[in-house]
N, C-alpha and C positions, 0 to 999 in steps of 0.2 A: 133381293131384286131379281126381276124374271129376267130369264135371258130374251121370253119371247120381244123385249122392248129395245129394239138395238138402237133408239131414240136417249132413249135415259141411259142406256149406256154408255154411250160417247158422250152425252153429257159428263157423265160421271168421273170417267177414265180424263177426262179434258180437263175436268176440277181437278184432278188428284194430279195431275202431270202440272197441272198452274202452281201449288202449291210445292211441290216437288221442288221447280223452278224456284220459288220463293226461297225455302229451306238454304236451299245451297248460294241464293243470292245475298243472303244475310252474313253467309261467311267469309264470305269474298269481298261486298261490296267495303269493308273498314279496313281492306289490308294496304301497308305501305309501297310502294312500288318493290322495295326491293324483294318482301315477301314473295309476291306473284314471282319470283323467280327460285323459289324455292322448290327442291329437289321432290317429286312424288315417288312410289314404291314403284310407277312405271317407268321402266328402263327409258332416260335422257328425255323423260317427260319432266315438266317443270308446274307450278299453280297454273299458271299461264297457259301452256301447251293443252292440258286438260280443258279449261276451259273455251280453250280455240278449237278446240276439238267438238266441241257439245256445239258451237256457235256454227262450226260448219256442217255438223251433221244436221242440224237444224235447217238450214239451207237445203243440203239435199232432199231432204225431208220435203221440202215445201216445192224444189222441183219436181218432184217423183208425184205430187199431188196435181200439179197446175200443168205440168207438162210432160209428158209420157215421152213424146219424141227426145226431148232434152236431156231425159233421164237417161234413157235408153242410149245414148251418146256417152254421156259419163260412163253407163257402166262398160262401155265400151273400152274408155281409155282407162280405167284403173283394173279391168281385167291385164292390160299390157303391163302394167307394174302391180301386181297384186300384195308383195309383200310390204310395199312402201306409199302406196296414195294415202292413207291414212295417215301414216307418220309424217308426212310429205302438206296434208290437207292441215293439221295443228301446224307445221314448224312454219306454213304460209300468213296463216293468222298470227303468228308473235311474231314474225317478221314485221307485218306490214302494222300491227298496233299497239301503240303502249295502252300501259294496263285497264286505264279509265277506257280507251277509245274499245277496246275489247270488251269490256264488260257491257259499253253502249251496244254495243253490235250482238253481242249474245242474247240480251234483254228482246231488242226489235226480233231477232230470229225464234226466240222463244214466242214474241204475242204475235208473231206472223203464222206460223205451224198450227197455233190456238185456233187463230179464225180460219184458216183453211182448211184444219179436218170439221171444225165447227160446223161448217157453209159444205162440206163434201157430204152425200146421200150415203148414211149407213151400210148400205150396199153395194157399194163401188169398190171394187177391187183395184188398189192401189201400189204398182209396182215395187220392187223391192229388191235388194240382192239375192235375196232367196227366191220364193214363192209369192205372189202379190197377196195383199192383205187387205184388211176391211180399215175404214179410218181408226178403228175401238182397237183394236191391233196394233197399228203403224204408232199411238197417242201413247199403247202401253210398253210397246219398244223404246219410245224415249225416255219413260216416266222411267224406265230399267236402267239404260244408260245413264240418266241426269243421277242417278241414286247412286249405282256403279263408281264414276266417273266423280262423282263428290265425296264417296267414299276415300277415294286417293287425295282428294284434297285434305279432307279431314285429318288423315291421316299425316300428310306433313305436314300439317297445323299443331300438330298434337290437341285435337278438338272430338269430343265425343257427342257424337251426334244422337239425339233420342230419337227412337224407332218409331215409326208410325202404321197405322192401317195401313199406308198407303203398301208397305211391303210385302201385301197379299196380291197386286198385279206382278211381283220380280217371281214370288215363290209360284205363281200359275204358269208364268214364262218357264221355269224352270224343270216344273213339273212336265209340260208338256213338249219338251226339247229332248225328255231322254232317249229318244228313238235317235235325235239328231248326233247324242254325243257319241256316242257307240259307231254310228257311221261313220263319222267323222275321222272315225281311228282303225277304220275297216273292218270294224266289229258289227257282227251280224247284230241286231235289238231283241232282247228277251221277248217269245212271242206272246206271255202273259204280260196283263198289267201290274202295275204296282199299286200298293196301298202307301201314299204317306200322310201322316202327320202332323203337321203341326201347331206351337202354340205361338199364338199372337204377342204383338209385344203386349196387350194388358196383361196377359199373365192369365188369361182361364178359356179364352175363346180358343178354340180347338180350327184350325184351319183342315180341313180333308178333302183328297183328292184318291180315285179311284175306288174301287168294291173292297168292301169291309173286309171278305172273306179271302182276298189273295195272300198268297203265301210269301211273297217277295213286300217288306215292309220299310218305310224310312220313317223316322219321329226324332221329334226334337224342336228346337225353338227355332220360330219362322225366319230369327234376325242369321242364325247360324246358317239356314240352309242358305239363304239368299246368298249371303258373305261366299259360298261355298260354290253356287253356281253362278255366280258372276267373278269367281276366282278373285275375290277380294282375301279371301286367308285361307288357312292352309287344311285342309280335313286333321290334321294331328291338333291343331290347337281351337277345335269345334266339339263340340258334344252331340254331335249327331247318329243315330244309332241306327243300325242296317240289319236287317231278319233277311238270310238267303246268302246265297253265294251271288245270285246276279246284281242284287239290294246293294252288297257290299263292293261290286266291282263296279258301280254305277257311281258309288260316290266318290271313287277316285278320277270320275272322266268328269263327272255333271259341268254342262257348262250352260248358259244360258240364251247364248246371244251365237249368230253365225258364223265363220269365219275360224283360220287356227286359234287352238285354243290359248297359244303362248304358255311361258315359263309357269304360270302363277307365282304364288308368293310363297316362300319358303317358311318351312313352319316354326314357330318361335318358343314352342315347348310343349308339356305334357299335355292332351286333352283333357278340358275342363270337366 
């Protein structure tokens, strides 16, 4: 796919973020009330609190699209509490909805975000906590979080989710953030690029990002790296493999998405 067609792209990235949605709605929608209060890997997060989480980010999502002013107001007030409007944004949602009435509200937030990057001009730069984005950006931000954030779910499910294409938007987010993880941690960014690697879940498609010929190198399986920079598990219980000293110091920070990076997940045994 060209990139010159940022038409088909958003198309595309919109598809893949539908389904995404889908994925993780199939594993929720059959749980019993008391499930959804089951404990996730995130600290006093619960099924529920995640998924109020995804259903408000969605929301904001769809202000930062329709109205600039409004947005620019929010980010106002959760700059005044920065380490808490997000915790603050989920614990609001399982307050105010039992489980069904949540899942209703996620669903609508989800095909609302759909038709307004759908309907927004591929070249509209669209607010953000970071840097404003293009809708093909802000589509593949969520499609990262809805995967992220269902991973945790998954995870207290004890449910093993099959990987999808769709994991080559998390591993792009990733790749192109590692200037951002290093800053993040007052670490100046390696001023060469990096070469990584990797293999798709089918098992032979080669995903690569950066010049063949750099000396700093990451390879391994796209499910691992993603797991890795969205701090879903731990680099000791990954198989992911780093050429360089800056390679190797990259993958102890990789993170995907803005904001601290938090605890991650503590590692559960040898590398695979």
């Amino acid at each position: 796919m060209s990139v010159s067609d940022p038409v088909r792209v958003l198309r595309d990235v919109l598809d893949d973020l539908r389904d995404e949605g889908e994925q993780l709605d199939r594993l929720v929608a059959p749980l019993e009330p008391e499930q959804w209060s089951r404990a996730t890997p995130a600290p006093r997060w619960t099924v529920a609190h995640q998924i109020a989480h995804l259903a408000w980010t969605d929301d904001i999502a769809v202000r930062a699209a329709t109205g600039p002013e409004d947005f620019a107001a929010h980010v106002a007030e959760a700059a005044s509490a920065p380490g808490t409007f997000v915790d603050e944004g989920a614990e609001a949602g399982v307050a105010a909805h039992a489980p069904g009435e949540l899942l209703a509200r996620w669903r609508d937030g989800r095909a609302r975000v759909l038709d307004v990057l759908r309907d927004t001009a591929p070249g509209t730069r669209i607010p953000w906590y970071g840097p404003p984005m293009s809708p093909a950006s802000l589509a593949t931000a969520r499609l990262m979080e809805t995967w992220a954030h269902g991973q945790d779910v998954a995870d207290a499910l004890g449910a093993v989710r099959e990987p999808t294409g769709r994991l080559r938007h998390v591993a792009r987010i990733g790749v192109r953030a590692r200037d951002y993880a290093f800053a993040a941690r007052g670490m100046a960014p390696p001023p060469e690029p990096f070469r990584v690697e990797l293999v798709a879940p089918d098992g032979h498609t080669v995903w690569a990002f950066g010049p063949e010929d750099a000396d700093q190198r990451v390879s391994g399986a796209a499910l691992d790296f993603c797991l890795l920079v969205t701090r879903r598990a731990h680099r000791a219980d990954l198989g992911l493999r780093a050429t360089g000293p800056d390679a190797d110091r990259w993958l102890g920070i990789a993170q995907a998405f803005a904001g601290p990076a938090g605890a991650g997940r503590p590692p559960k045994g040898a590398a695979r």
